[in-house]
N, CA, C and O atoms as a GROMACS GRO file, in nm:
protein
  300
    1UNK      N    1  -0.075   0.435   5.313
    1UNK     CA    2  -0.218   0.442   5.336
    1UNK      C    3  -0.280   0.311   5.284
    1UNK      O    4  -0.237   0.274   5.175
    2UNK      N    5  -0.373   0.236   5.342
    2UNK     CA    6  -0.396   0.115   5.304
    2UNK      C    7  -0.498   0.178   5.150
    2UNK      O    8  -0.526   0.290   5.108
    3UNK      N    9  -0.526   0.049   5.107
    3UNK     CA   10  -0.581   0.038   4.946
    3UNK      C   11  -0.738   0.089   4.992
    3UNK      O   12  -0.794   0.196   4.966
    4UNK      N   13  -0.774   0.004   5.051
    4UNK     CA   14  -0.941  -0.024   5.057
    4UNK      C   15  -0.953   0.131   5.183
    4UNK      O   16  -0.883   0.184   5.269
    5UNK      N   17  -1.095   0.150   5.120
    5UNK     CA   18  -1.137   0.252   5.202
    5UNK      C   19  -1.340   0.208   5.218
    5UNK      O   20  -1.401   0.137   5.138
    6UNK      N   21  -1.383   0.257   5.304
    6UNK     CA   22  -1.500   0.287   5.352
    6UNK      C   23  -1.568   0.374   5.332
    6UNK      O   24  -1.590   0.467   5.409
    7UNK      N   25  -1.633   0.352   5.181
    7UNK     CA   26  -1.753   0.429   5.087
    7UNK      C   27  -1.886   0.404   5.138
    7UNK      O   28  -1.921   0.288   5.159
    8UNK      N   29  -1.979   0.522   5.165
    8UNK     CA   30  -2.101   0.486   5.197
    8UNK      C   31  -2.128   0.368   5.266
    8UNK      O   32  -2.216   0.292   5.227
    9UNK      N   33  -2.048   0.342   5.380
    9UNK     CA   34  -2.059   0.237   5.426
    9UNK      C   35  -2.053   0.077   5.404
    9UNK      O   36  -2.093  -0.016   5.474
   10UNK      N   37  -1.983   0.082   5.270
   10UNK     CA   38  -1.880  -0.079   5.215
   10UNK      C   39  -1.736  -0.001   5.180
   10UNK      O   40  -1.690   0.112   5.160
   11UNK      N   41  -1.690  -0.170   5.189
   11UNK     CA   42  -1.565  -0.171   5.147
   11UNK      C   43  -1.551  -0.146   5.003
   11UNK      O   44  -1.622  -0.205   4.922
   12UNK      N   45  -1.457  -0.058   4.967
   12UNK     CA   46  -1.371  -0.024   4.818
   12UNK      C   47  -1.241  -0.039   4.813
   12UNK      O   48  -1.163   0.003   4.898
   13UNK      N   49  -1.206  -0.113   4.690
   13UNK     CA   50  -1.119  -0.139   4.667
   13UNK      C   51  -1.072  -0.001   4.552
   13UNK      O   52  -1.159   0.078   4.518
   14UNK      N   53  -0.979   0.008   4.520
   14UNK     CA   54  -0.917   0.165   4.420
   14UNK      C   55  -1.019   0.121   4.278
   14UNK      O   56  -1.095   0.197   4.218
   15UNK      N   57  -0.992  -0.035   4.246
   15UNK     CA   58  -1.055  -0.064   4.149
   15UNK      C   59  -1.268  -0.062   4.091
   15UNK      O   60  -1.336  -0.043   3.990
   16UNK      N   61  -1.290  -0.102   4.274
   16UNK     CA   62  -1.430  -0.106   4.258
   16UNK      C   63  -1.443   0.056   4.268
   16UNK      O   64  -1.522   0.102   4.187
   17UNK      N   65  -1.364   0.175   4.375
   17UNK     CA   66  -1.389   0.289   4.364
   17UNK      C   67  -1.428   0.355   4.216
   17UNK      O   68  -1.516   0.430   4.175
   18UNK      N   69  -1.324   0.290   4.163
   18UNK     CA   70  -1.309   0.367   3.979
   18UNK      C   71  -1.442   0.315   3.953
   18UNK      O   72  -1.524   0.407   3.955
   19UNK      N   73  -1.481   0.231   3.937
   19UNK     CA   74  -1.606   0.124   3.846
   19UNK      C   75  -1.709   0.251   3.921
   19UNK      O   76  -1.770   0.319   3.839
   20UNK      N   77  -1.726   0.279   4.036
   20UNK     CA   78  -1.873   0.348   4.107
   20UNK      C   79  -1.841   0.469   4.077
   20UNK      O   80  -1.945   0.532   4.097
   21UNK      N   81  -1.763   0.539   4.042
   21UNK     CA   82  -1.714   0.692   4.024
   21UNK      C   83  -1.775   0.648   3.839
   21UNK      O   84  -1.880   0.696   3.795
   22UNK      N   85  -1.686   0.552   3.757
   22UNK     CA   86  -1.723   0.559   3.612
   22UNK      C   87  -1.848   0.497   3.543
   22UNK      O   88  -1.900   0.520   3.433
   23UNK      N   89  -1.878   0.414   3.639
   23UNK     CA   90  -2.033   0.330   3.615
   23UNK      C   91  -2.014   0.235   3.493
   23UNK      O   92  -2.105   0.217   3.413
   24UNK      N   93  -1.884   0.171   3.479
   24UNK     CA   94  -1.822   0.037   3.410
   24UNK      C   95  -1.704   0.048   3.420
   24UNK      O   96  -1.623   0.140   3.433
   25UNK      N   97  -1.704  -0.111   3.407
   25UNK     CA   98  -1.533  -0.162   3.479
   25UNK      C   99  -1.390  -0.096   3.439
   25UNK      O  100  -1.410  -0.056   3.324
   26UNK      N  101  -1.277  -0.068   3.470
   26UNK     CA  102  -1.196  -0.016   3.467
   26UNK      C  103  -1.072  -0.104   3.416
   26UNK      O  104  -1.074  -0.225   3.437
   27UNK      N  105  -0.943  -0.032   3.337
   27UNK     CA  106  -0.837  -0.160   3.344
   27UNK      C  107  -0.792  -0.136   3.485
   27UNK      O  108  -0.805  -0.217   3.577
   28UNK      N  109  -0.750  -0.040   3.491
   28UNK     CA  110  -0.629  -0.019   3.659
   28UNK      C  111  -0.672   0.079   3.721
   28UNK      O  112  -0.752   0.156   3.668
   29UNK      N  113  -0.626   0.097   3.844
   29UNK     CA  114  -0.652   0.197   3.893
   29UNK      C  115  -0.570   0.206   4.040
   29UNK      O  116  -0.583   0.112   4.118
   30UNK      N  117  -0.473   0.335   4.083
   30UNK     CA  118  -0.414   0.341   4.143
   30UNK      C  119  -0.460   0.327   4.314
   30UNK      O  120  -0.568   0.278   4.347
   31UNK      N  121  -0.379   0.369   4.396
   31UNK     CA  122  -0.468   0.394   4.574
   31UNK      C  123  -0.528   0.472   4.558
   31UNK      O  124  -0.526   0.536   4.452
   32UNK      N  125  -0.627   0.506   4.680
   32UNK     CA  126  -0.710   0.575   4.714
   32UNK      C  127  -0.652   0.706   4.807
   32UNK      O  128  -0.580   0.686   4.905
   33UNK      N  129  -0.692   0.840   4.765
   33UNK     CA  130  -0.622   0.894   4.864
   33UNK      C  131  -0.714   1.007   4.916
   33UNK      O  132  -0.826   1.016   4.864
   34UNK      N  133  -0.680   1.097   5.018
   34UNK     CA  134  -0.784   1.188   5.025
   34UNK      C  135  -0.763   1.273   4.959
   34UNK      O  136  -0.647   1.288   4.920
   35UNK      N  137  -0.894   1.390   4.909
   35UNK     CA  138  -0.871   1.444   4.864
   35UNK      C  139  -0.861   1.629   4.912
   35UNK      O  140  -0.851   1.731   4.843
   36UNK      N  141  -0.866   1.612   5.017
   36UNK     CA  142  -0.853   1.711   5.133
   36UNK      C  143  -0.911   1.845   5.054
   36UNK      O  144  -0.862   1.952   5.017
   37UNK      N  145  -1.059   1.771   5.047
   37UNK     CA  146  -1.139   1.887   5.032
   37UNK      C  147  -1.303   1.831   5.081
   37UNK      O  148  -1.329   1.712   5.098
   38UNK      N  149  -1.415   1.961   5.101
   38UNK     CA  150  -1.513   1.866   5.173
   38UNK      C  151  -1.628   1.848   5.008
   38UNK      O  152  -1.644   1.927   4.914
   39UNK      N  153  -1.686   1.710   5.033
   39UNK     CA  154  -1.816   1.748   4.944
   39UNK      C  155  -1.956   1.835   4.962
   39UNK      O  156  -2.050   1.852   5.041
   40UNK      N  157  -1.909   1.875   4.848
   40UNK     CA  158  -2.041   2.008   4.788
   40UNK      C  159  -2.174   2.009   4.850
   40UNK      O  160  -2.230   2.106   4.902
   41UNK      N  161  -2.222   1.880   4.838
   41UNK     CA  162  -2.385   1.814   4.884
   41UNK      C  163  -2.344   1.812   4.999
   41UNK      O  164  -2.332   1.928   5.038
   42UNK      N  165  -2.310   1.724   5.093
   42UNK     CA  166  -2.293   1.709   5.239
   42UNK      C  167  -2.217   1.742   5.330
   42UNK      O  168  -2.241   1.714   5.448
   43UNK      N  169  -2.082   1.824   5.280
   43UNK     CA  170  -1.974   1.878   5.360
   43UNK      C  171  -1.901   1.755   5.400
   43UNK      O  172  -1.781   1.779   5.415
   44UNK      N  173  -1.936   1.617   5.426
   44UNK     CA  174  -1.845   1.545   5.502
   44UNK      C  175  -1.679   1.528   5.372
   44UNK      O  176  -1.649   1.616   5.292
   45UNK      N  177  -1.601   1.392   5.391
   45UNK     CA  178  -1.482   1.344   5.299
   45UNK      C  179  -1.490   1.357   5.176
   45UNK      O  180  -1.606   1.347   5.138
   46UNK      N  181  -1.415   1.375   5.092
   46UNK     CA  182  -1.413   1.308   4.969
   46UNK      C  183  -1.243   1.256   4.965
   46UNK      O  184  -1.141   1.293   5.023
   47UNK      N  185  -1.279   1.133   4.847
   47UNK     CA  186  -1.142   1.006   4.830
   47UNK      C  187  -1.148   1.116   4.684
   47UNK      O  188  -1.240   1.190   4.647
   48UNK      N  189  -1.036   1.096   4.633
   48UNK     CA  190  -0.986   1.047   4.485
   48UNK      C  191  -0.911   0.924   4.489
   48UNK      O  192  -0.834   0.888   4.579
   49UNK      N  193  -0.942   0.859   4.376
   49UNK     CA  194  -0.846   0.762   4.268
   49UNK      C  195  -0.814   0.823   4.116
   49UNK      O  196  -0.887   0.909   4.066
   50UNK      N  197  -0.723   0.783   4.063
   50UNK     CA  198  -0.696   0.766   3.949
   50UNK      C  199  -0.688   0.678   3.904
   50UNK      O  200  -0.663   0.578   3.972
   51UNK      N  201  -0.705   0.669   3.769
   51UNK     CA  202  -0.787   0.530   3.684
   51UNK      C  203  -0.742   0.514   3.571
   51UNK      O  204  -0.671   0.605   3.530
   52UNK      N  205  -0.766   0.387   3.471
   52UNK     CA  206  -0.769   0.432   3.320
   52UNK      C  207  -0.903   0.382   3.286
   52UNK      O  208  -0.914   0.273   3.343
   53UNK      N  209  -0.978   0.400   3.240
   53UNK     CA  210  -1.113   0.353   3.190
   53UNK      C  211  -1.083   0.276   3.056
   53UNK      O  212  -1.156   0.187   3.012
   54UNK      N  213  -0.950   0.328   2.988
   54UNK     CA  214  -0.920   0.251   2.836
   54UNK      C  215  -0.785   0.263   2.837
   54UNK      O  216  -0.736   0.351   2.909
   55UNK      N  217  -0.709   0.189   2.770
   55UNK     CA  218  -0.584   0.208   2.763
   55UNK      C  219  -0.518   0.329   2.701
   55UNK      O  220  -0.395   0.344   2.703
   56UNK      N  221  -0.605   0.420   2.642
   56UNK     CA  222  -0.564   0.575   2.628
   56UNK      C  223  -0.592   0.684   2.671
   56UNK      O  224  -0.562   0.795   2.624
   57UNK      N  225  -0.667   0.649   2.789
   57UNK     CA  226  -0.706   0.770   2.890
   57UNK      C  227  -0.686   0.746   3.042
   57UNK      O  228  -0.710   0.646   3.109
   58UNK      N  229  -0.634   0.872   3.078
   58UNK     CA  230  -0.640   0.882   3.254
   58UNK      C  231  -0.733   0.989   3.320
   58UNK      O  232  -0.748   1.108   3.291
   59UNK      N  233  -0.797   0.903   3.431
   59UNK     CA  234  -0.916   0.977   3.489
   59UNK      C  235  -0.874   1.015   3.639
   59UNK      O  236  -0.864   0.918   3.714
   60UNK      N  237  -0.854   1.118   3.685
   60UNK     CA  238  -0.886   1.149   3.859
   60UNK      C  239  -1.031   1.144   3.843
   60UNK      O  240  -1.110   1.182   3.757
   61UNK      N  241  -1.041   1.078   3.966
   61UNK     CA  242  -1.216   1.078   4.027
   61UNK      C  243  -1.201   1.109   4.168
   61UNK      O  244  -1.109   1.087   4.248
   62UNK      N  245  -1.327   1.173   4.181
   62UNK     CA  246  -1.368   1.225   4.372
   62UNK      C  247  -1.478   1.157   4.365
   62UNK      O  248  -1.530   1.112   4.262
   63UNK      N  249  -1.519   1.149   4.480
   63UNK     CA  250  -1.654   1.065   4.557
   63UNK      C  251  -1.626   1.033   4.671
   63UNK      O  252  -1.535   0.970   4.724
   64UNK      N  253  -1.763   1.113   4.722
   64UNK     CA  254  -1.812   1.185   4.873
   64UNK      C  255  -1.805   1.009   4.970
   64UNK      O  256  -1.848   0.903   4.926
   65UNK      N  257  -1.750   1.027   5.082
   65UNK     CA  258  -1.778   0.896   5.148
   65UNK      C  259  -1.854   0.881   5.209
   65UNK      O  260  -1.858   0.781   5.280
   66UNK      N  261  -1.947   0.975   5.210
   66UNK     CA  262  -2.093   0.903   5.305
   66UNK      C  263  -2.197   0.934   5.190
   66UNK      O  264  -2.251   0.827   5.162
   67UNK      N  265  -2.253   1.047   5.104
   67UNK     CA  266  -2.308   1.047   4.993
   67UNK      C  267  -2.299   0.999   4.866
   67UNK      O  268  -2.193   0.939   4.851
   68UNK      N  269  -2.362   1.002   4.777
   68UNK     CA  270  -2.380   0.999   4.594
   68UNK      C  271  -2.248   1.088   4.528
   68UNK      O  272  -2.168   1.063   4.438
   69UNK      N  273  -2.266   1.190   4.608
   69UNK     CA  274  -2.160   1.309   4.482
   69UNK      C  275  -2.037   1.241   4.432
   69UNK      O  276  -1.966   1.189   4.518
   70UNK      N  277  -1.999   1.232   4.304
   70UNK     CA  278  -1.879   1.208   4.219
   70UNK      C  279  -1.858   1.304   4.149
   70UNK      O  280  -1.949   1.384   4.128
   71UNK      N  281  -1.719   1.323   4.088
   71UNK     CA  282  -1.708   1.381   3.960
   71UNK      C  283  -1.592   1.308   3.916
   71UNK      O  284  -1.553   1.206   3.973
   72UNK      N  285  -1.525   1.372   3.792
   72UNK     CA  286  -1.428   1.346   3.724
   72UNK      C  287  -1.321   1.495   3.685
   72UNK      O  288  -1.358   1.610   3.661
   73UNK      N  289  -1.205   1.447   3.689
   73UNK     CA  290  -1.141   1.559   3.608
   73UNK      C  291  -1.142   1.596   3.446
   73UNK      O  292  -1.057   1.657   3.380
   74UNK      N  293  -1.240   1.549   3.415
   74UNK     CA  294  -1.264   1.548   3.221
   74UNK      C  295  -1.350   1.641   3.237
   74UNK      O  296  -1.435   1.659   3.324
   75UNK      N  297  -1.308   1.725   3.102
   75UNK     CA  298  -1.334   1.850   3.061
   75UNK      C  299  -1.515   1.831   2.989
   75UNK      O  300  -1.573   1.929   2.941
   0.00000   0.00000   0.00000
């Protein structure tokens, strides 16, 4: 599956995905994949990535590809 995907209408990279899902920069962050489920607010896609935000934590993130909606898998 290629890297970059088509968020709200720009290009994302796995890395800029993480940064707009966490709202500051990321160390790494894996592909983008679907997450074969619909979003809550608009029914259309949602992507996940996985991320590290710090070198001692791992984050799954969702975010809707035509809306705002994100979340995280943190409790």
């Amino acid at each position: 599956m290629a890297d970059n995907r088509v968020i709200q209408g720009r290009m994302q990279t796995p890395e800029s995905l993480a940064e707009l899902i966490e709202g500051e920069s990321v160390m790494d962050a894996e592909p983008i994949e679907d997450a074969e489920k619909d979003c809550p607010d608009c029914g259309e896609n949602v992507v996940t990535v996985g991320y590290m935000p710090s070198a001692l934590e791992f984050v799954t993130g969702y975010k809707c590809q035509e809306c705002d909606w994100a979340e995280t898998d943190r409790d």
